[in-house]
RODO-2510 file (C-alpha; in nm, 4 decimals, decimal comma):
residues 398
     n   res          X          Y          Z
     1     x    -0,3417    -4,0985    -1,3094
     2     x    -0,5087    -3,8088    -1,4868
     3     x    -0,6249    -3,5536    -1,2568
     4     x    -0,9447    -3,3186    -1,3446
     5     x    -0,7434    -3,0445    -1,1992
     6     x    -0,3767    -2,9495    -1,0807
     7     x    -0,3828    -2,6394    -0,8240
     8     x    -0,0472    -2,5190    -0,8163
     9     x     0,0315    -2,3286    -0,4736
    10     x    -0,1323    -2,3973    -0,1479
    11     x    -0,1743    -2,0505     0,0163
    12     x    -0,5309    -1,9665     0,1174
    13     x    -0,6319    -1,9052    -0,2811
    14     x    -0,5266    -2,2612    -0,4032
    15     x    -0,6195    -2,4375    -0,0698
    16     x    -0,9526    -2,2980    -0,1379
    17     x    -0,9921    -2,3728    -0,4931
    18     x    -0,8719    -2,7246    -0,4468
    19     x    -1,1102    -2,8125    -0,1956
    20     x    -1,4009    -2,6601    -0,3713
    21     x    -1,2855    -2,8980    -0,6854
    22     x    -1,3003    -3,1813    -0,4623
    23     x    -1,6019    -3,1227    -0,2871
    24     x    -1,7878    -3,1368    -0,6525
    25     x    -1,6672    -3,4463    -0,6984
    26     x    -1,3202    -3,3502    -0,9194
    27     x    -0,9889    -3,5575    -0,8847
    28     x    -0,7683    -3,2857    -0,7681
    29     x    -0,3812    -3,2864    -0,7099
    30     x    -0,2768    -2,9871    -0,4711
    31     x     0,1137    -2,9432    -0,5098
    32     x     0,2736    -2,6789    -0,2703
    33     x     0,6068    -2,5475    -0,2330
    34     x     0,5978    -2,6532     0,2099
    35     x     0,7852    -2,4573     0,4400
    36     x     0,6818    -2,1108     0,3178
    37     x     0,5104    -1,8751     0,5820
    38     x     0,4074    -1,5500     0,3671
    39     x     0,4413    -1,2124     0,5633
    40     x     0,0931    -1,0977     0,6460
    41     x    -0,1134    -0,8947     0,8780
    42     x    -0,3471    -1,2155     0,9461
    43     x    -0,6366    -1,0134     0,9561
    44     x    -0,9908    -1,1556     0,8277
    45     x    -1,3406    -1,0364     0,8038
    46     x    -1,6302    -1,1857     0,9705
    47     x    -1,7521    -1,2703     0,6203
    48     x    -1,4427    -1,4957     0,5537
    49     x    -1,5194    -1,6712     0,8770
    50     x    -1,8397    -1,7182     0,8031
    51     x    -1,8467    -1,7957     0,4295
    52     x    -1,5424    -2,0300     0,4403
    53     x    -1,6735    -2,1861     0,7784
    54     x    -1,3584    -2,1207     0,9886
    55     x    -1,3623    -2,2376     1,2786
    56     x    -1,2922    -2,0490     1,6428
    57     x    -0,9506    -2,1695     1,7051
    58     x    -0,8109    -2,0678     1,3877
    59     x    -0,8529    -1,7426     1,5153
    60     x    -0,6112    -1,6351     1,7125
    61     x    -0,6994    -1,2643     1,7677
    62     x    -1,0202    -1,0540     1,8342
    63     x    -0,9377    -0,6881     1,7275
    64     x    -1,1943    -0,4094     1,8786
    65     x    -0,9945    -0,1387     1,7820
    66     x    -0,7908    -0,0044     1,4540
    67     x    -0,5328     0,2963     1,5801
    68     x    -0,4447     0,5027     1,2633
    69     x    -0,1157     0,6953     1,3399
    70     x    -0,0349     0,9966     1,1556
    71     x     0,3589     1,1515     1,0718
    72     x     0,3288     1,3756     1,3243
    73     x     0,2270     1,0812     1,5945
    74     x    -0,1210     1,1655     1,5964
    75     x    -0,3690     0,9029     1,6911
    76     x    -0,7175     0,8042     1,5917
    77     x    -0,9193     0,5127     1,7503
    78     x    -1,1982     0,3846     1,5353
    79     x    -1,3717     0,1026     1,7444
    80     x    -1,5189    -0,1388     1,5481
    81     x    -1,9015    -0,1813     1,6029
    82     x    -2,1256    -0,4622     1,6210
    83     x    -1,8518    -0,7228     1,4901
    84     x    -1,4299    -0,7657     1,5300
    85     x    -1,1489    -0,8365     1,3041
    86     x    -1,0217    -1,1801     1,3242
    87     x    -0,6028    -1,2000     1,3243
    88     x    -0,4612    -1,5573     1,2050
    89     x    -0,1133    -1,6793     1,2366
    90     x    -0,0724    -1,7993     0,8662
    91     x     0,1661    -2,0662     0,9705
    92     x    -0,1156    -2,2483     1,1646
    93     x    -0,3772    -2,1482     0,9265
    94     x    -0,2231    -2,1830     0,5736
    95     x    -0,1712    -2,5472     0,6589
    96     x    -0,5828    -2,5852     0,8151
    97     x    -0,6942    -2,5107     0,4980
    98     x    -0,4784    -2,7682     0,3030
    99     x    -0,5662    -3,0290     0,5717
   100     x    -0,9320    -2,9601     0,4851
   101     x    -0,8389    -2,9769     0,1086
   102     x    -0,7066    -3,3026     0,1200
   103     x    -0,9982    -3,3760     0,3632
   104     x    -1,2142    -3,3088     0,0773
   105     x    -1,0445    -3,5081    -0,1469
   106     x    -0,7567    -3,3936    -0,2969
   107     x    -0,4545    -3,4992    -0,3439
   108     x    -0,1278    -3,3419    -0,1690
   109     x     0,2051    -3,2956    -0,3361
   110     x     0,5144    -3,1572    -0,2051
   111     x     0,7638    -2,9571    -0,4815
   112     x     0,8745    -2,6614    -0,6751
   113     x     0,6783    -2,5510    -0,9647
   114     x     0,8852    -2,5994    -1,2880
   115     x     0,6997    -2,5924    -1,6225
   116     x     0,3686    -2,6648    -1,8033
   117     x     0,3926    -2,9513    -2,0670
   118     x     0,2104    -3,0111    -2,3668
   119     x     0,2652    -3,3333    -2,5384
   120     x     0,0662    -3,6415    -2,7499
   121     x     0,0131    -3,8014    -2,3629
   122     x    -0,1119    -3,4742    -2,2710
   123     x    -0,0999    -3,1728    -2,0552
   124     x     0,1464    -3,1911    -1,7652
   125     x     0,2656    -2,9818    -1,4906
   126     x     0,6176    -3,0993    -1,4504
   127     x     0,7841    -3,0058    -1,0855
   128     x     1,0963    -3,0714    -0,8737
   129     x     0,9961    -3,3410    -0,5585
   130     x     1,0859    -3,1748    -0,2233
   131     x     1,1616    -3,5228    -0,0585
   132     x     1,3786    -3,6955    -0,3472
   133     x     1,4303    -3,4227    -0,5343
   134     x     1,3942    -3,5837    -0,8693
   135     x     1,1554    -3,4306    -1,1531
   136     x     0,7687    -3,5302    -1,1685
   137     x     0,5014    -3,4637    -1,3732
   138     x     0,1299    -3,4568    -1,2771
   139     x    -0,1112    -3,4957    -1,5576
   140     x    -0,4671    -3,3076    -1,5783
   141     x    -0,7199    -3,1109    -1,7720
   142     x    -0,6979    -2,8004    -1,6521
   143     x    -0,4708    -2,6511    -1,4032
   144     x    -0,5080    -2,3375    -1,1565
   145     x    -0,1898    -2,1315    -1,0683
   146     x    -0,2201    -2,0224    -0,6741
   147     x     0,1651    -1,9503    -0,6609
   148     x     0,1827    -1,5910    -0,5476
   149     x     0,2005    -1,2924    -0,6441
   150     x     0,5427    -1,3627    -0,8966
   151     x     0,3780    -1,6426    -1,0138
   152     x     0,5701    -1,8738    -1,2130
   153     x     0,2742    -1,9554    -1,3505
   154     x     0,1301    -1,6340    -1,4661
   155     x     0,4630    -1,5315    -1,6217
   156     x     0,4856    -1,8383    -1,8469
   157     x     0,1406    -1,9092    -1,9291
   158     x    -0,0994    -1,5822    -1,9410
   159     x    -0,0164    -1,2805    -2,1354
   160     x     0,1174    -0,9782    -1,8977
   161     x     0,1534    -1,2032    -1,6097
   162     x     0,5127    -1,0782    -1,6107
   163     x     0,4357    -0,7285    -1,5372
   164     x     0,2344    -0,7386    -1,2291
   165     x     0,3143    -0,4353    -1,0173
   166     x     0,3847    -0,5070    -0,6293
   167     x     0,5457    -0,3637    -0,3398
   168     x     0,7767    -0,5632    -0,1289
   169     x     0,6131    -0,6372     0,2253
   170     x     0,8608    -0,7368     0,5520
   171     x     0,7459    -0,7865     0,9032
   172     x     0,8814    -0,9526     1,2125
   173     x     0,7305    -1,2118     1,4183
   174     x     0,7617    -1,1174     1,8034
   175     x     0,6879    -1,2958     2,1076
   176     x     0,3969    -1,0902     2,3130
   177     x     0,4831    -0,8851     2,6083
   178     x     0,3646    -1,0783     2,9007
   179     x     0,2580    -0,7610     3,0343
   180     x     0,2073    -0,4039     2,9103
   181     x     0,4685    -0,2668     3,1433
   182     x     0,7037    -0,4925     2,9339
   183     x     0,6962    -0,2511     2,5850
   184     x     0,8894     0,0336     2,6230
   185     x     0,5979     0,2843     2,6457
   186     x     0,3373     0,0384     2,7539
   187     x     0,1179     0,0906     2,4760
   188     x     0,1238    -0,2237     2,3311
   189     x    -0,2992    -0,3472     2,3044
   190     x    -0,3562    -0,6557     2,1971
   191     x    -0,7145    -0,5985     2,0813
   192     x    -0,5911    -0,3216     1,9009
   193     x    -0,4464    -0,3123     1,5011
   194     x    -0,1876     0,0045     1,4956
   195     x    -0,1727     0,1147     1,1362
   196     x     0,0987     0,4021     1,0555
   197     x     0,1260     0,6223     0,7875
   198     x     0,5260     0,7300     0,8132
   199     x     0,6463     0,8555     0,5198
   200     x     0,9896     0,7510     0,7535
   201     x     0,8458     0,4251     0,8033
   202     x     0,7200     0,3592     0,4443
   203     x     0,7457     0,6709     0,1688
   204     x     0,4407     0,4820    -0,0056
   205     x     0,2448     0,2085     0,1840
   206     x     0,2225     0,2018     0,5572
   207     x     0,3810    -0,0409     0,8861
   208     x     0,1576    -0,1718     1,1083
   209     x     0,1473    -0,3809     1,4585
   210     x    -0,0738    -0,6459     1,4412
   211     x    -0,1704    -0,8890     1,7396
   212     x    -0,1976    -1,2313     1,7171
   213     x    -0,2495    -1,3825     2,0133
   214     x     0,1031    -1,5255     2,1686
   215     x     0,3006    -1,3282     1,8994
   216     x     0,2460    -1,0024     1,6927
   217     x     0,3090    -0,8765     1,3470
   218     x     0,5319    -0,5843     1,2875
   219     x     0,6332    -0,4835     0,9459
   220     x     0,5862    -0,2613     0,6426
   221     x     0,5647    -0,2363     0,2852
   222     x     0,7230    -0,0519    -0,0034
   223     x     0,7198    -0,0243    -0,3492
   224     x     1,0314     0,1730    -0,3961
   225     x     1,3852     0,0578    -0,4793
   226     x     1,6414     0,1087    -0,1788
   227     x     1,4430     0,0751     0,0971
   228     x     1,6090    -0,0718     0,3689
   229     x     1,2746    -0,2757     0,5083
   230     x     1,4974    -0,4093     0,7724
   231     x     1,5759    -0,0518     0,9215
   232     x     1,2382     0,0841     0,8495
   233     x     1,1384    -0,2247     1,0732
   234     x     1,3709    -0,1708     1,3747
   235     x     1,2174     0,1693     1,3767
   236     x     0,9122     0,0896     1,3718
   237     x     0,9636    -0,1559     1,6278
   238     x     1,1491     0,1217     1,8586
   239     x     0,8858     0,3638     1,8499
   240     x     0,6045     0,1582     1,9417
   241     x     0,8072     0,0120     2,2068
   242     x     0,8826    -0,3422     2,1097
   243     x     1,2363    -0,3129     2,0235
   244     x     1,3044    -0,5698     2,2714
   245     x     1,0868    -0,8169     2,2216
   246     x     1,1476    -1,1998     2,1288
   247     x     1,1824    -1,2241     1,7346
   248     x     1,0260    -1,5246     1,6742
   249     x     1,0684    -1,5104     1,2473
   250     x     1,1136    -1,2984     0,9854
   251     x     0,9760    -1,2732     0,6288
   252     x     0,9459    -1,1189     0,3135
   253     x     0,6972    -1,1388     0,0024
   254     x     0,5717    -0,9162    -0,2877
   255     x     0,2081    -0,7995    -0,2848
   256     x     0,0544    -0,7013    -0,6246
   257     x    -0,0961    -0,4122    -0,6462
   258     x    -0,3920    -0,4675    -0,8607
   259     x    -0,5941    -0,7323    -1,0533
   260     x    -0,4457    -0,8712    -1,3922
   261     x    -0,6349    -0,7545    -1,6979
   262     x    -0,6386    -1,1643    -1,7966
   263     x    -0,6705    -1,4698    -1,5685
   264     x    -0,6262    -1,7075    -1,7807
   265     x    -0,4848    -1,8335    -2,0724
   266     x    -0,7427    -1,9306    -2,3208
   267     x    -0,6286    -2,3040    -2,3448
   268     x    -0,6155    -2,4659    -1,9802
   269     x    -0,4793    -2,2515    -1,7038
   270     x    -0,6595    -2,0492    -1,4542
   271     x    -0,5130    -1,7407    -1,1730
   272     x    -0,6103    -1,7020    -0,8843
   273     x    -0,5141    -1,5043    -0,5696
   274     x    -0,1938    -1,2787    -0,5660
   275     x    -0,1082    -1,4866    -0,8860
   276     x    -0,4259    -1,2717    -1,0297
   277     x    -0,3368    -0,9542    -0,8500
   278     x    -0,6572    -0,9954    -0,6357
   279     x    -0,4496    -0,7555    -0,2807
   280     x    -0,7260    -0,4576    -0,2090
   281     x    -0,5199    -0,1284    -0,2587
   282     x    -0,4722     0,1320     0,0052
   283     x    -0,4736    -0,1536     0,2929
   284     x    -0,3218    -0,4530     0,1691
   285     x    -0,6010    -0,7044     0,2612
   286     x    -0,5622    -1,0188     0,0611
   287     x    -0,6581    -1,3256     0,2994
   288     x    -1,0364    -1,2794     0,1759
   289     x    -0,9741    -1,1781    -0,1670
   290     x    -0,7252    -1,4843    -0,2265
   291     x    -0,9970    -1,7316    -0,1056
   292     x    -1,2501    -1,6023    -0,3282
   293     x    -1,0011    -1,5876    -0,6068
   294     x    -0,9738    -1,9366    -0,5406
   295     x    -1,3355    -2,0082    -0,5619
   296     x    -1,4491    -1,7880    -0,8228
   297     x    -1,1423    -2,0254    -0,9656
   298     x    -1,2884    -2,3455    -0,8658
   299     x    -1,6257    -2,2350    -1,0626
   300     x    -1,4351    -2,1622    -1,3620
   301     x    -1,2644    -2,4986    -1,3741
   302     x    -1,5252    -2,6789    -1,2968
   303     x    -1,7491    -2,5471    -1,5611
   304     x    -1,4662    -2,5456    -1,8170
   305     x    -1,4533    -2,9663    -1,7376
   306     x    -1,7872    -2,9707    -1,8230
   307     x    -1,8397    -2,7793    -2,1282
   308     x    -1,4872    -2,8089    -2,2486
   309     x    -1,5629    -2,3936    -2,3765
   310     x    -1,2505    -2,1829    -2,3747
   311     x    -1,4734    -1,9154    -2,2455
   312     x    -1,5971    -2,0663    -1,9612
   313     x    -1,2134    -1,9827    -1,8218
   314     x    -1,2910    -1,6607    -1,8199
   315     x    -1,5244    -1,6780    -1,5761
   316     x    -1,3294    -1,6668    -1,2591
   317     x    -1,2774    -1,2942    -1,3486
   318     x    -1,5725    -1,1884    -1,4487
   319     x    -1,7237    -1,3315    -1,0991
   320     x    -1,5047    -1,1384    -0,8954
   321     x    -1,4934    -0,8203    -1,0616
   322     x    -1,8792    -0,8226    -1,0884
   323     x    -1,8570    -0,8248    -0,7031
   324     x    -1,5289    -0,6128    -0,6019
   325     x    -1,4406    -0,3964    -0,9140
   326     x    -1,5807    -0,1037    -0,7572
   327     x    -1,4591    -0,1687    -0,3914
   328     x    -1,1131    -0,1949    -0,5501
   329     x    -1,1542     0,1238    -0,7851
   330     x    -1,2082     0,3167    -0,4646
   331     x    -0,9616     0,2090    -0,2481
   332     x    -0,7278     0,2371    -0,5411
   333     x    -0,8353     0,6329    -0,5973
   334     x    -0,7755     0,6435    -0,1813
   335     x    -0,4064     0,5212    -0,2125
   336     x    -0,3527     0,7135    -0,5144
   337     x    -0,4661     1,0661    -0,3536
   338     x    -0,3189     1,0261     0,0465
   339     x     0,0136     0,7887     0,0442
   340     x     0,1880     1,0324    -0,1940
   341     x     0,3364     1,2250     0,1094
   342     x     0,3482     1,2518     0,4406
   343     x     0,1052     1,5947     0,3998
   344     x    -0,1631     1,3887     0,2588
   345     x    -0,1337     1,1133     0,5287
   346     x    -0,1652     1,3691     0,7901
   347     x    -0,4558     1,4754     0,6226
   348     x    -0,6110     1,1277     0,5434
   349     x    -0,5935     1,0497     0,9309
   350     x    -0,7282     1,3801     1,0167
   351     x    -1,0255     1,2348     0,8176
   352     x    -1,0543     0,9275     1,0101
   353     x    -1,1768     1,1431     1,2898
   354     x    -1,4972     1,1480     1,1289
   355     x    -1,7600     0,9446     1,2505
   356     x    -1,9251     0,8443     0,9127
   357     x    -1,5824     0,8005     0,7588
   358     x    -1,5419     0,5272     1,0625
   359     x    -1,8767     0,3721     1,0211
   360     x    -1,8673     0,3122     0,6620
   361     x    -1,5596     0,2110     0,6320
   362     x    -1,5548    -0,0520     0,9034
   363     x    -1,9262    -0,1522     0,7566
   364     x    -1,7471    -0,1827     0,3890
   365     x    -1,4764    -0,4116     0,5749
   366     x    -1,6735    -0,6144     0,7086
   367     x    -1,9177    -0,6404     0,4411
   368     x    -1,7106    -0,6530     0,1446
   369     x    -1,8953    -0,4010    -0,0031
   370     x    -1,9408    -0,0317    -0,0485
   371     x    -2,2814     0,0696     0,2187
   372     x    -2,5301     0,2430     0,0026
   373     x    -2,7637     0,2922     0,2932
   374     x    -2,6646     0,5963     0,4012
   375     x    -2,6841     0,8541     0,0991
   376     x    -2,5836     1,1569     0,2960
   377     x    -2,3076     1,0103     0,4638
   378     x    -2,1176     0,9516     0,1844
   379     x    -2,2260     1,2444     0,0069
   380     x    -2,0599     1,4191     0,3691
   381     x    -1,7601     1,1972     0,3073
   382     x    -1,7051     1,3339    -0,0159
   383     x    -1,7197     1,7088     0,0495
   384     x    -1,4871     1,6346     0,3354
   385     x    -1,2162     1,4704     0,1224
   386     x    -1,2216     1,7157    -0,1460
   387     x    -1,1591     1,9619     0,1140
   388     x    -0,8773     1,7715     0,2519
   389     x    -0,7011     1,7786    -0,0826
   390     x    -0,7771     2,1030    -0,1911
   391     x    -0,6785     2,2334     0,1663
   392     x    -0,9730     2,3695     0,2330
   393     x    -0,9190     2,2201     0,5760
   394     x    -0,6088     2,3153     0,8049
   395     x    -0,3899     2,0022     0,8744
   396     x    -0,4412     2,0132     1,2192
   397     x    -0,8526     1,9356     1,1749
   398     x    -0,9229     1,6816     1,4528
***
């Protein structure tokens, strides 16, 4: 068998790609490590729902309201108008999307990733069987590396792929209180996302609690060395009340922190997802980005089989820059100015009071895009931040 395309990794990003590939009419193989739940928020825009055509009971969360939560414990609400963030459990919805892969068409293996072969018989991606454990080797034209955001892949194949930049994210799976009452300080909402900026909790990303449905998300991230994410956890845990809570699982992952320069590597393999280094900065989002990684993928591939042009592999970057570049650049210059200290996160929540801060950002969210209909909003937005970090503006501005 000689397979248009191999998609190695079957998180959201290679699920997606592989069932694109198959739905043009591409033999596909999709091989996938099993067993692996990645740590994640679970939340998703109304535009993934829509665009990917998820249905309802993937969804195991409707979120109305993002709390950000300053150093000092101070609290914004920003409701979310007209629309809601969707929370998934990626246990449940990881494997939904490689159901509907192989519904599509493609085929499913189960394995560990072990080397790209190049030989008279042709190009192979050799890999370790999870049930018999002997060595295999699936033979194609072109192959797409899904495989996260140390991707084996990307390290062997594509120049710099072994220099991606991440921080390590940990959460904890809990059980949900059955009723308020049962958190410590009753605060626990579950149509609510908490986000906290804690230099205590995370000297350089943020924790969060994150509902999802029967079971939350509690966790952090960090990109610095010594970190005890464990600790940072339990803390986190104890002072939003949840400390006794069921622990239902917990996990660990890297999370790059921003696209590779190259995606593929001019011969026959294509990135895509965290393997690319498509994670938005400053929040962390990467269900959305990963699927279009995978698609923008997909295209590439696909044209690729049919022109057999080296440049044509290309492609899947230039797609998704053209469309999130900019979105990226300023959430980028947002982490880079207000996570350096617990000051600036004050400060950065302080700004979240604002109303037009909260429209356009939850508009941008849900949109994927930065708003341009509102000139004097952002042109507000931007004399308030430079006050913010000038200090123009006490830190107690509410």
């Amino acid at each position: 068998m000689i397979y248009d395309a191999v998609v190695i990794g079957g998180g959201p990003s290679g699920a997606t790609a592989a069932m694109d590939l198959a739905l043009a009419g591409r033999r596909v193989a999709l091989l996938d490590r099993d067993g692996r739940i990645k740590p994640c928020g679970g939340a998703v825009p109304p535009r993934l729902i829509s665009e990917f055509m998820i249905p309802q009971n993937q969804i195991v969360a409707r979120v109305n309201t993002a709390r950000m939560i300053s150093p000092t414990g101070r609290k914004v609400d920003i409701p979310i108008e007209n629309g809601f963030v969707g929370m998934v459990d990626r246990e449940q919805f990881d494997e939904f999307l490689r159901d509907r892969a192989t519904g599509a068409g493609a085929e499913r293996f189960t394995g560990t990733f072990q080397r790209i072969e190049r030989d008279e018989d042709g190009r192979h991606v050799v890999y370790r069987d999870k049930t018999t454990g002997e060595t295999r080797r699936l033979t194609a034209r072109v192959f797409i590396g899904a495989d996260g955001a140390r991707s084996n892949v990307a390290k062997a194949e594509v120049p710099g792929g072994d220099k991606i930049p991440y921080v390590i994210a940990y959460h904890e799976i809990l059980k949900v209180p059955e009723t308020p009452a049962d958190c410590a300080n009753g605060a626990y909402d579950p149509t609510r996302c908490d986000v906290i900026y804690d230099g205590k909790i995370s000297p350089d990303f943020y924790g969060w609690v994150f509902p999802h449905g029967k079971s939350l998300s509690v966790g952090m991230g960090t990109g610095i060395d010594g970190i005890d994410l464990k600790q940072a956890t339990a803390d986190l845990r104890a002072s939003a009340g949840l400390t006794e809570c069921e622990t239902i699982r917990r996990e660990g992952a890297p999370i790059p922190l921003h696209p590779m320069d190259r995606w593929d590597n001019g011969r026959d393999v294509i990135l895509a997802g965290d393997a690319a280094g498509v994670v938005a900065p400053s929040s962390g989002e990467g269900i959305y980005y990963a699927m279009i990684g995978g698609r923008v993928a997909a295209t590439a591939a696909h044209k690729f089989l049919r022109t057999r042009m080296i440049g044509d592999l290309g492609l899947a970057r230039k797609l998704f820059m053209k469309d999130h570049k900019t979105v990226f650049k300023v959430l980028r210059s947002m982490q880079d100015a207000y996570y350096k200290s617990d000051e600036r996160r004050e400060r950065f929540v302080s700004l979240c009071h604002d109303v037009d801060v909260q429209r356009l950002t939850f508009e941008a969210y849900m949109n994927k895009k930065l708003v341009a209909a509102r000139p004097m909003a952002h042109l507000k937005i931007g004399l308030k931040n430079l006050a913010h970090l000038t200090r123009l503006v006490p830190e107690t501005y509410a």
